[in-house]
C-alpha positions, 0 to 999 in steps of 0.5 A: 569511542572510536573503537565502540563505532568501529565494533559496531560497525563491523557487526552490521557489516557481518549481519548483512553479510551472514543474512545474504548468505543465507538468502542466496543458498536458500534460493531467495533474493536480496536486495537493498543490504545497506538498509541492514544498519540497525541501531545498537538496540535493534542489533541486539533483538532475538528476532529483527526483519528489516526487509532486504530478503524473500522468495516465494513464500517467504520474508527472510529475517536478519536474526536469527541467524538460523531462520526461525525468524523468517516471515511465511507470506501469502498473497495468491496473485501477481501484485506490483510494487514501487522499485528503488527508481521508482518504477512500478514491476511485477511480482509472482504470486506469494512473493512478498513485496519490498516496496520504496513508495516512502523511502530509499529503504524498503519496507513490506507491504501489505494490502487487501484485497482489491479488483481492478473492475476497468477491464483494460488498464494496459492499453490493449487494441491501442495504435498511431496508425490508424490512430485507436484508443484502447479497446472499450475506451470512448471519448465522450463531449467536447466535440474535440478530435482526440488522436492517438499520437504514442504508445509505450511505457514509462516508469514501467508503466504502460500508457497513451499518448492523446492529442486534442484538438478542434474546436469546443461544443460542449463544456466537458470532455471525457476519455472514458476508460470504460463502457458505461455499462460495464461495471456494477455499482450501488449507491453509498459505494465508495469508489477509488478513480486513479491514473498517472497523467503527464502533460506532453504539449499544450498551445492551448490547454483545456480550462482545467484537467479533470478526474471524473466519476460517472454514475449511471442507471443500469442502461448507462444513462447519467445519473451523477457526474463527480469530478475532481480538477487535476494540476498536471506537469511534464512528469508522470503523476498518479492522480486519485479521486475517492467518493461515494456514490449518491444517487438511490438509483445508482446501478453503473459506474465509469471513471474518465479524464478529461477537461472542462471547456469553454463553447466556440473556443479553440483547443489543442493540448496533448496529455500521457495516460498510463495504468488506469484503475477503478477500485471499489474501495475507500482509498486508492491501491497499487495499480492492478493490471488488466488485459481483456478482464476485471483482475482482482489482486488478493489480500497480503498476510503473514505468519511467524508460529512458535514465538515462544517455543524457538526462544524468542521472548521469554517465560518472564516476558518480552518486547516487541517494536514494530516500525510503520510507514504513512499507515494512517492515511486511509478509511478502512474498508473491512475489520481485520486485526491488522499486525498482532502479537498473540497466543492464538489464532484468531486472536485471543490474548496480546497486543494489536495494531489495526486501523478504525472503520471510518477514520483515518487512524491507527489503534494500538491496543493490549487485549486479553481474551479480545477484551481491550485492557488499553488503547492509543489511537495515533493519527502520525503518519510515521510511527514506532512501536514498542510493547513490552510485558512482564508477566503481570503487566503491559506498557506500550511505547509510541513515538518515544514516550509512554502511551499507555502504562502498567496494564494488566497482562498476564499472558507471557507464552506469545506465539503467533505474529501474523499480518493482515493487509485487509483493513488498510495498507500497511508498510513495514519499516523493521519489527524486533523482538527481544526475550526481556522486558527491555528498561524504560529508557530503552523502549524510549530510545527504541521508539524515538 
């Protein structure tokens, strides 16, 4: 048994090495090899990414050796993601993103299309001296004194530091990110108001802390005030508040922080601020950085052509095993397929992962001709996926147990993987794909 381990073990450690090898001399980067320590299944596939390698352009693959494997990626803009210390950095434009949001393994991550429409999220004008909120920022009610007492950067982020002090005239006060009139809006919008905030001192806290969203009519004048209560601490947190616009008259929108307070009592309390966001979307994405204007990062795909022609599935079938981080924990905002496996582009004959408009759920289906043959939908944050045909049939594995079972599919000459960020976030944990059917028992192992 020892010796099996051992095997083993050495041929995970030359994988790693092989695949860093051929990163390095193709001028890419790598990153997190321990990650590369695949089961013995997996250690088998024809194709296997486990994301640890890329550059511009491209998502490296472990197997094949030769490259055939490597995943071509486009996202035409900057985006950030999550680091291994959990700081938020930059990446250039079409450089895949290895994020470690959920883990000490990264996965890839794709998102759609979103605009940061708060034109100054990296505190831009902001000083101590003479103190000066950010440009386009405001403080609005609470009749408080709000100085600026630090500017700097945490977690890679960039933020400010506000002390509040006096004494309270109104019930609200609101840190306005933006001019009430700046950014468009409707009703039955949703809305995503985001930032991270810390607590820095607070002798006398304010009633609660809050997130709010601002509707307003075309010349700024309040419509509707939504606020969600925010349970800060000593470290930095995002915070995100999500929902849709109400008023028929609806024409403007603006997020703030701030804090509900009593009249005539006394307040002093200091909180950190960092990398606001407003997103017209169902649910919150990575911060998007903004300077003196609305930012818009682009959606994330990926494409793998020629499948079958480089060998690996096969004539007489396949398996193909997606492994997925916290994919369902959000509403899609657009139709889009997702990840799929299939004869052609747009999709025609083969198998899907994609979510539902509306609910938070994942979908995976088998298709023929864009006709569904079968469908699962999951509401598991964490899932494994296997799929396997034959020539004659399909059968889909989720989460080590056989979720739907001898569908008819015909189709056996798959060649195109392709990925879409559009419908909702994805992250990526590992894909396979193996030239066989693999046995019931091992797509179940596979998949637990």
């Amino acid at each position: 048994m020892f010796a099996v381990f051992s095997f083993v073990g050495a041929k995970m450690q030359s994988l790693a090495r092989v695949f860093a090898s051929r990163v390095a001399n193709d001028g890419g980067t790598t990153e997190s090899l321990n990650c590369i320590n695949p089961s013995y299944l997996l250690s088998q596939a024809s194709f296997l990414q486990i994301p640890s390698g890329y550059k511009e352009g491209v998502a490296y693959a472990e197997l094949p050796a030769n490259g055939n494997g490597d995943l071509t990626w486009s996202r035409n803009s900057v985006a950030n993601r999550t680091l291994a210390n959990g700081d938020i950095s930059q990446v250039a434009a079409n450089v895949p993103r290895l994020s470690y949001m959920y883990g000490s393994c990264p996965a890839l991550l794709l998102e759609p299309q979103r605009t940061n429409s708060l034109r100054n999220s990296t505190m831009q004008g902001a000083s101590i001296s003479p103190s000066t909120l950010p440009t386009n920022w405001a403080i609005a009610g609470g009749g408080l004194t709000g100085t600026v007492v630090d500017v700097g950067t945490e977690n890679g982020l960039p933020y400010i530091d506000v002390q509040f002090s006096g004494i309270a005239t109104s019930t609200t006060l609101q840190m306005r990110f933006e001019t009430t009139t700046q950014i468009v809006a409707s009703s039955g919008q949703s809305w995503a108001s985001s930032f991270w905030i810390k607590e820095i001192a607070a002798p006398t806290p304010p009633n609660s802390y809050q997130n709010y969203i601002r509707e307003s009519d075309s010349l700024g004048i309040n419509l509707v005030t939504s606020t969600q209560t925010i349970t800060i601490s000593s470290t930095l947190t995002r915070n995100i508040f999500t929902r849709t616009n109400t008023n028929a008259s609806t024409a403007r929108i603006n997020n703030a922080v701030g804090g509900a307070l009593t009249i005539g009592n006394t307040y002093d309390f200091t909180i950190r601020i960092a990398a606001p966001q407003l997103e017209l979307g169902a649910y919150a994405t990575t911060w998007i950085d903004t300077t003196n204007a609305a930012a818009t990062r682009l959606v994330d795909t990926f494409t793998r052509n020629n499948i079958y022609t480089n060998g690996l599935i096969s004539a007489s079938g396949g398996t193909w095993y997606v492994e997925l981080k916290n994919n369902v924990a959000y509403n899609r905002d657009s139709a889009t397929d997702g990840i799929s496996l299939s004869t052609t582009i747009p999709f025609g004959d083969g198998f899907k992962i994609r979510n539902v408009l509306g609910t938070p759920r994942l979908i995976i289906e088998v298709s023929v001709s864009n006709v569904v043959q079968g469908s699962y939908a999951t509401l598991t944050d964490n899932v494994k996926i296997a799929f396997k045909w034959d020539g004659s049939t399909a059968d889909v594995f989720v989460n080590g147990v056989k979720r739907i079972s001898n569908i008819s599919f015909t189709a056996t000459l798959l060649q195109l993987m392709g990925g879409s960020g559009g419908d909702v976030p994805k992250f990526i944990q590992a894909m396979a794909l193996y030239p066989t059917p693999l046995s019931d028992t091992d797509c179940t192992t596979l998949t637990t």
